[in-house]
C-alpha positions as a Python dict, from the first residue, in 0.01 Angstrom:
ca = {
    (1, 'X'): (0, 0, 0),
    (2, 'X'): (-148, 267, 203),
    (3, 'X'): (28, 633, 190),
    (4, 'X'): (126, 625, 566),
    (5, 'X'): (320, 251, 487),
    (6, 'X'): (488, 456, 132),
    (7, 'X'): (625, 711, 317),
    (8, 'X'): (773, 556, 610),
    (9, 'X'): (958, 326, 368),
    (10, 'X'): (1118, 623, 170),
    (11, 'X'): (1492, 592, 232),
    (12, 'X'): (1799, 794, 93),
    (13, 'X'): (2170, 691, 168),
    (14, 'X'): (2176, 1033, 351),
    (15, 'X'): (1884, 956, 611),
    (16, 'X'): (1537, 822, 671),
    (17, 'X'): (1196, 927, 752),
    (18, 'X'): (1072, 757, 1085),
    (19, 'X'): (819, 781, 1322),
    (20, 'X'): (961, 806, 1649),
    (21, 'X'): (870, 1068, 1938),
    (22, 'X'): (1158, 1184, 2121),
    (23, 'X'): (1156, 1283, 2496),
    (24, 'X'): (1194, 1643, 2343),
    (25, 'X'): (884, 1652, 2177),
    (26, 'X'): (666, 1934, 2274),
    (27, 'X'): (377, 1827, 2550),
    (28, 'X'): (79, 1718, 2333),
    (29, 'X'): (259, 1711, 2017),
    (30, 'X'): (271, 1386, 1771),
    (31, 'X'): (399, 1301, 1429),
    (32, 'X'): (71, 1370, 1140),
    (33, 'X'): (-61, 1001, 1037),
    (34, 'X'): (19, 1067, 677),
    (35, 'X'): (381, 1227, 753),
    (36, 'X'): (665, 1109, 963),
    (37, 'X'): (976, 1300, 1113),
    (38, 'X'): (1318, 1302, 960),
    (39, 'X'): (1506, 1048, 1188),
    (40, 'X'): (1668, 1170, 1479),
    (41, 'X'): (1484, 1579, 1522),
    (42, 'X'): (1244, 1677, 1745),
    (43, 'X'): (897, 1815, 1789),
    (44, 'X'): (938, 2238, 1903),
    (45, 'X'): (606, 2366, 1834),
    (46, 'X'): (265, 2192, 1758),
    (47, 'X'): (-71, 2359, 1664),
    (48, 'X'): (-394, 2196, 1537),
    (49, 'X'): (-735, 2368, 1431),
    (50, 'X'): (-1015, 2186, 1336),
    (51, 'X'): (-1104, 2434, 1036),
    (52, 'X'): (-820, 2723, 935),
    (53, 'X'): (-791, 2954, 594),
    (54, 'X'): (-420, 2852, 442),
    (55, 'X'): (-216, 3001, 171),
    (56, 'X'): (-29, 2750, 8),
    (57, 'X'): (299, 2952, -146),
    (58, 'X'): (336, 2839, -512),
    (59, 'X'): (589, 3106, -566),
    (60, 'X'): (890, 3278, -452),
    (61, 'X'): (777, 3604, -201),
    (62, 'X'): (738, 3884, -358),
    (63, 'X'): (770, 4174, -33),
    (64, 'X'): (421, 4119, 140),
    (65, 'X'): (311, 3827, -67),
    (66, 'X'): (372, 3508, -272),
    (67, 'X'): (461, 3560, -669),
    (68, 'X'): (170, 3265, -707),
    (69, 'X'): (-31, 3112, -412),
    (70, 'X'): (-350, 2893, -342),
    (71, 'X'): (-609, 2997, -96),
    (72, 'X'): (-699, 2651, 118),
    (73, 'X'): (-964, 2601, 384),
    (74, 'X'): (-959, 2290, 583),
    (75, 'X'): (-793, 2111, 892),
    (76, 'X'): (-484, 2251, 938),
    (77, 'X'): (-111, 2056, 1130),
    (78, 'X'): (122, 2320, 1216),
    (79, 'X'): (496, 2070, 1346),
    (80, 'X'): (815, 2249, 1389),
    (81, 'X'): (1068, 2030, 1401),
    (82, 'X'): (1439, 2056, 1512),
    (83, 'X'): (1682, 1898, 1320),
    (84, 'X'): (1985, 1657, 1413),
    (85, 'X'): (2282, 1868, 1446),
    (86, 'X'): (2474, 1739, 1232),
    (87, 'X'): (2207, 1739, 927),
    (88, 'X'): (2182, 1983, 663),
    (89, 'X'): (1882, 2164, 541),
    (90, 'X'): (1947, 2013, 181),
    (91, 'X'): (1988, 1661, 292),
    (92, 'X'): (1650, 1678, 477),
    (93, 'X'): (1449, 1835, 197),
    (94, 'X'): (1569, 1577, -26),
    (95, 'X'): (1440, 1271, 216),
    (96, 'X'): (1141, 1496, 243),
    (97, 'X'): (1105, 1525, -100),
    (98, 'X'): (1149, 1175, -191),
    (99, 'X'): (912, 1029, 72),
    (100, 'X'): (660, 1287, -36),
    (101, 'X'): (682, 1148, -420),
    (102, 'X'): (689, 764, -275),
    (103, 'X'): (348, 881, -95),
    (104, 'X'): (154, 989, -420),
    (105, 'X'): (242, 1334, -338),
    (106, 'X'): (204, 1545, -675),
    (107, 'X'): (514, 1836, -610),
    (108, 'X'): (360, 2154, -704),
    (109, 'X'): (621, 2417, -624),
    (110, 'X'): (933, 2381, -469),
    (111, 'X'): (1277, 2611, -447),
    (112, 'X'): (1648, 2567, -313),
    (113, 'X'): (1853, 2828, -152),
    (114, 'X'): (1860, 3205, -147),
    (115, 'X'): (1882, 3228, -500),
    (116, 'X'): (1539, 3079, -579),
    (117, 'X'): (1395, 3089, -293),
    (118, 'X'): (1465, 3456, -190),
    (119, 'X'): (1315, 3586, 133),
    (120, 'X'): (1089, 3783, 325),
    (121, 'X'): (1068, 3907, 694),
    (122, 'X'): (691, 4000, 684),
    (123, 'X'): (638, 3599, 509),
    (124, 'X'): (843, 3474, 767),
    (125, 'X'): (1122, 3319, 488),
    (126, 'X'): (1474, 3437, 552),
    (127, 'X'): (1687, 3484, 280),
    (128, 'X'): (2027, 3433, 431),
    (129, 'X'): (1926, 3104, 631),
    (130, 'X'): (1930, 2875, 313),
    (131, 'X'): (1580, 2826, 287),
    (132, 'X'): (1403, 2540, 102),
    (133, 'X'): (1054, 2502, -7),
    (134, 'X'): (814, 2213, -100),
    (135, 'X'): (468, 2262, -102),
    (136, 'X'): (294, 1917, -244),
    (137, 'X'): (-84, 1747, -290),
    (138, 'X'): (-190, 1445, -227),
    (139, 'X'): (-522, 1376, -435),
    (140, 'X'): (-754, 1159, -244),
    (141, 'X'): (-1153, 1040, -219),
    (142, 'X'): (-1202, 1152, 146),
    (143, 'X'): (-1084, 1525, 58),
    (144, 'X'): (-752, 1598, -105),
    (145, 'X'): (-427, 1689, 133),
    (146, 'X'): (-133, 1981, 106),
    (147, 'X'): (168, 1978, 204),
    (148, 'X'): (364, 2274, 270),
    (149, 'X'): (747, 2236, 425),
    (150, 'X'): (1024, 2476, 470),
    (151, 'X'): (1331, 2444, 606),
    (152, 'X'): (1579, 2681, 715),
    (153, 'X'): (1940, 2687, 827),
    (154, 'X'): (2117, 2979, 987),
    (155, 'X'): (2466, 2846, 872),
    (156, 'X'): (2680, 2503, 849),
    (157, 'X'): (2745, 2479, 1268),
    (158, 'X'): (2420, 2551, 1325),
    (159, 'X'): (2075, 2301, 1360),
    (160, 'X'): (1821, 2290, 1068),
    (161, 'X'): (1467, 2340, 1142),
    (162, 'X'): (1194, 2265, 979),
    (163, 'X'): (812, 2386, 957),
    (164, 'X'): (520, 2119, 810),
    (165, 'X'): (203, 2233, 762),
    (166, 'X'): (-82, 2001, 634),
    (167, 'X'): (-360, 2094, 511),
    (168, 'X'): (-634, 1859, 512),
    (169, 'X'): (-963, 1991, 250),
    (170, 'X'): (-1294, 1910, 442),
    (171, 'X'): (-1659, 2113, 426),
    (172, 'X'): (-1674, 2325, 738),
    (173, 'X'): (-1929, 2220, 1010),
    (174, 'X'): (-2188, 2473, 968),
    (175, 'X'): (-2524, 2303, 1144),
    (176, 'X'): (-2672, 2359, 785),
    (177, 'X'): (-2935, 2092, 724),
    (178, 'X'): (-2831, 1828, 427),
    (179, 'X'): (-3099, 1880, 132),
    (180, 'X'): (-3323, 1645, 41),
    (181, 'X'): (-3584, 1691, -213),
    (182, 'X'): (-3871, 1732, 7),
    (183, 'X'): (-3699, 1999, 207),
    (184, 'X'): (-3606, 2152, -107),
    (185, 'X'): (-3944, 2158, -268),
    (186, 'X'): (-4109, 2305, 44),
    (187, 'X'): (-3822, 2604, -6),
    (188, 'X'): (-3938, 2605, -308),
    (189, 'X'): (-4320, 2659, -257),
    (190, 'X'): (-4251, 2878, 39),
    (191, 'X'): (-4035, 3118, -27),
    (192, 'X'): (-3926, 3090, -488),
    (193, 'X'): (-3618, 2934, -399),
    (194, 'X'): (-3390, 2713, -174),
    (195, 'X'): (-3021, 2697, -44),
    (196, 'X'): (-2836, 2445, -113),
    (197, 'X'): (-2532, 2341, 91),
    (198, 'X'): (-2387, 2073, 8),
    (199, 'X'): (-2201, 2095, -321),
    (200, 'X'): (-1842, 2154, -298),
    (201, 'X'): (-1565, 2360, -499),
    (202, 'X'): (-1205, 2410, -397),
    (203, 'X'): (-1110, 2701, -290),
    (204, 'X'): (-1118, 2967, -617),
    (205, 'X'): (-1219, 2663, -851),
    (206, 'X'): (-1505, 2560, -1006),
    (207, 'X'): (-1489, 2188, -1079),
    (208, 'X'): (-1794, 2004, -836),
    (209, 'X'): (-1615, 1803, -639),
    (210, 'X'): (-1754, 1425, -594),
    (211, 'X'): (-1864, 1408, -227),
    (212, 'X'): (-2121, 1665, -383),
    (213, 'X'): (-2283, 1359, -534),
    (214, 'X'): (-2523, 1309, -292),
    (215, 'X'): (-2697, 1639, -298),
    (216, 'X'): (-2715, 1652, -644),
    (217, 'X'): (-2904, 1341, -659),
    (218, 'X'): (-3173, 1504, -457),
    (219, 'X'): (-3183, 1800, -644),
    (220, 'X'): (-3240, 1549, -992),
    (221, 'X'): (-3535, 1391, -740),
    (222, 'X'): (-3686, 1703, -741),
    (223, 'X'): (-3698, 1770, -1050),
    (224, 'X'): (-3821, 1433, -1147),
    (225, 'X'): (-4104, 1445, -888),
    (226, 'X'): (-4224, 1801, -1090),
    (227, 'X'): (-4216, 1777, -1484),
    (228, 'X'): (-4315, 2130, -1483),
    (229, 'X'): (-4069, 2285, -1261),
    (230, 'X'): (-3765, 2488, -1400),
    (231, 'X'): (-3466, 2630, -1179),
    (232, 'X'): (-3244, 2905, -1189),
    (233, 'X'): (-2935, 2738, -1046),
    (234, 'X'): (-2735, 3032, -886),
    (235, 'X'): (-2388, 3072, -760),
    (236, 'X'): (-2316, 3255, -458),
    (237, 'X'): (-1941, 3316, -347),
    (238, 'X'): (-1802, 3530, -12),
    (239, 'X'): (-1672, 3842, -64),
    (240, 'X'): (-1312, 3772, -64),
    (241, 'X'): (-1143, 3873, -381),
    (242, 'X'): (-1231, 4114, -618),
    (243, 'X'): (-1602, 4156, -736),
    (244, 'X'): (-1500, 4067, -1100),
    (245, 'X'): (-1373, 3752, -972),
    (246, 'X'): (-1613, 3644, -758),
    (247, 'X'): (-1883, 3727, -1042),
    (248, 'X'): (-1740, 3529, -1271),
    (249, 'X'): (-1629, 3236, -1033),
    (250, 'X'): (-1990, 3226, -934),
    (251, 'X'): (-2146, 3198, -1255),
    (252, 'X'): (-1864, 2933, -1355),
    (253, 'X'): (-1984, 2710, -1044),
    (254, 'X'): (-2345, 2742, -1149),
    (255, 'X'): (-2245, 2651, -1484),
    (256, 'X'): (-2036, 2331, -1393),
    (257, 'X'): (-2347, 2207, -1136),
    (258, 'X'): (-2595, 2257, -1475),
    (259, 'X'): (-2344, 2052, -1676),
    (260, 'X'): (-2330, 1775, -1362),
    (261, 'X'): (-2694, 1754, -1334),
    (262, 'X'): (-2729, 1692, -1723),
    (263, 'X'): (-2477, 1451, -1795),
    (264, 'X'): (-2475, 1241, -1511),
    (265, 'X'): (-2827, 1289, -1355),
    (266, 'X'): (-3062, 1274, -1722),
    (267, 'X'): (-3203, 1614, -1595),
    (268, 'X'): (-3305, 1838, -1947),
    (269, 'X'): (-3108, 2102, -1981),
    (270, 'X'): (-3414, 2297, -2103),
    (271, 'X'): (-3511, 2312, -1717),
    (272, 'X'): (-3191, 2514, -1615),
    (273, 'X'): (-3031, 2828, -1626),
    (274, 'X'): (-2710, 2869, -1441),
    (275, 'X'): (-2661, 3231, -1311),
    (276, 'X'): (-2393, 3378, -1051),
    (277, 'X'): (-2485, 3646, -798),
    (278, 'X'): (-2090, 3648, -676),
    (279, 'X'): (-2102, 3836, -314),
    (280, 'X'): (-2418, 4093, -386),
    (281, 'X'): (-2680, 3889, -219),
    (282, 'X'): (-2492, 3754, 125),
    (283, 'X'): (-2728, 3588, 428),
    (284, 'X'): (-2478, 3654, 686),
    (285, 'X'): (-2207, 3873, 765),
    (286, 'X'): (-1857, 3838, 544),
    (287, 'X'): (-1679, 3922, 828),
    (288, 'X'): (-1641, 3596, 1030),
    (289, 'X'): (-1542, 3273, 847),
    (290, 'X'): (-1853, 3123, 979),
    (291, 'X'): (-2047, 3382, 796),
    (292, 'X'): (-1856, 3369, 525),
    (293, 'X'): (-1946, 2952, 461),
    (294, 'X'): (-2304, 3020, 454),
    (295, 'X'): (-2241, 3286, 206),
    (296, 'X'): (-2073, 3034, -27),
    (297, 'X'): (-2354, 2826, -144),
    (298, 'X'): (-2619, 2789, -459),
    (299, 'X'): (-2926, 2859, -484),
    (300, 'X'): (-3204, 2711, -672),
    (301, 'X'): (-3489, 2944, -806),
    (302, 'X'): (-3818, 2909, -976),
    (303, 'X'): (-3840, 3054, -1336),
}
């Protein structure tokens, strides 16, 4: 059963998840493919970009920021929705909630009320309005999806509303060239060592994620082609965060490609070294995002 089919048929005495515009609906605006609208509320405010920076609360505010949070990059669906007057802002989390779980959602932080969930005017989460939280992941082949909802209630004789943001993961669309090992190899000879583009982390992690597959295959052709060749493999990371960070999250990445490229690729280990530059060697500015993705990248390096 697919997850759009799961979470449509999630169904609690109290209500039910549907998708069904309403002649309210924002112009432009629609219901996300993997998420339908609690039944009966309608569509105030609808934003889509094709590639955003997200942070995913995974704790209460704290002031200016979240106790715990996860910096996301991807394809981000911004719905406010407006709930049925007579519907409270517990009884739509919890259809939420369960939907989200029928849908393979994994929950990964979630609060009810002022007491846990607290508040903050500069976060946008107000205290006094009963807030509730979900944020939630779905884990997927095609690039993994997060869910963050909040609802909010002024009081009892007032509407709920409700903001759902979905973030979808996906590589930004740089124009970079995909790698092959020819390409690669005439870096190589050119100019001692070669950018590679196409292996992918999540955002502060550094597990290889499997759509990297491809380019690492290439990179294991090249070394096949030349017995004699041996690579620095080098991490390079943007310069957001702090340099100790970004140091170590670098080398870590370098590390975990070595480790891919030996047990699944028969490449000797011998032939590697995994370093990590962090942010000191950028080849565009860190000021724009689009500068930022070409800064995030390895490198390979003759030895």
């Amino acid at each position: 059963m697919n997850v759009h089919r799961m979470i449509i048929s999630a169904c609690m005495v109290a209500g039910l998840l549907v998708s069904t515009a309403r002649a309210t609906d924002v112009d432009g605006s629609k219901d996300h493919p993997l998420i339908t609208r609690y039944q009966g509320s309608s569509i105030a405010e609808y934003n889509q970009q094709e590639y955003a920076e997200y942070t995913l609360p995974l704790g209460v505010p704290n002031d200016d920021h979240f106790a715990k949070s996860q910096q996301l990059e991807g394809k981000l669906t911004r719905i406010r929705y407006d709930m049925p007057q007579n519907r409270s802002a517990l009884e739509v989390f919890r259809n939420y909630r369960a939907a989200l779980k029928k849908g393979g959602f994994a929950e990964l932080f979630s609060c009810v009320g002022e007491s846990q969930c607290k508040g903050s005017q500069t976060l946008g989460w107000c205290g006094g309005c009963s807030p509730h939280h979900l944020s939630e992941k779905l884990s997927r082949p095609e690039g993994d999806v997060y869910v963050s909802l909040h609802i909010e209630q002024d009081n009892p004789n007032t509407a709920a509303w409700a903001q759902l943001d979905v973030l979808e993961i996906k590589p930004l669309d740089t124009g970079l060239v995909s790698v092959d090992a020819e390409s690669l190899a005439r870096d190589l000879d050119r100019a001692g060592h070669a950018s590679v583009y196409g292996i992918y982390f999540d955002t502060g992690k550094a597990e290889v994620k499997p759509e990297s597959d491809a380019t690492l295959k290439e990179i294991a052709k090249l070394l096949q082609r030349n017995a004699q060749l041996k690579l620095y493999v080098v991490g390079h990371t943007d310069n957001q965060g702090t340099l100790d960070m970004n140091m170590d999250l670098s080398r870590r990445r370098a590390d975990a490609v070595v480790k891919v490229l030996v047990a699944k690729h028969s490449v000797n280990l011998a032939r590697l070294s995994a370093q990590g530059d962090g942010p000191t060697a950028p080849v565009a500015s860190n000021d724009a995002e689009q500068g930022r993705a070409k800064n995030r990248r390895v490198e390979l390096v003759k030895q």
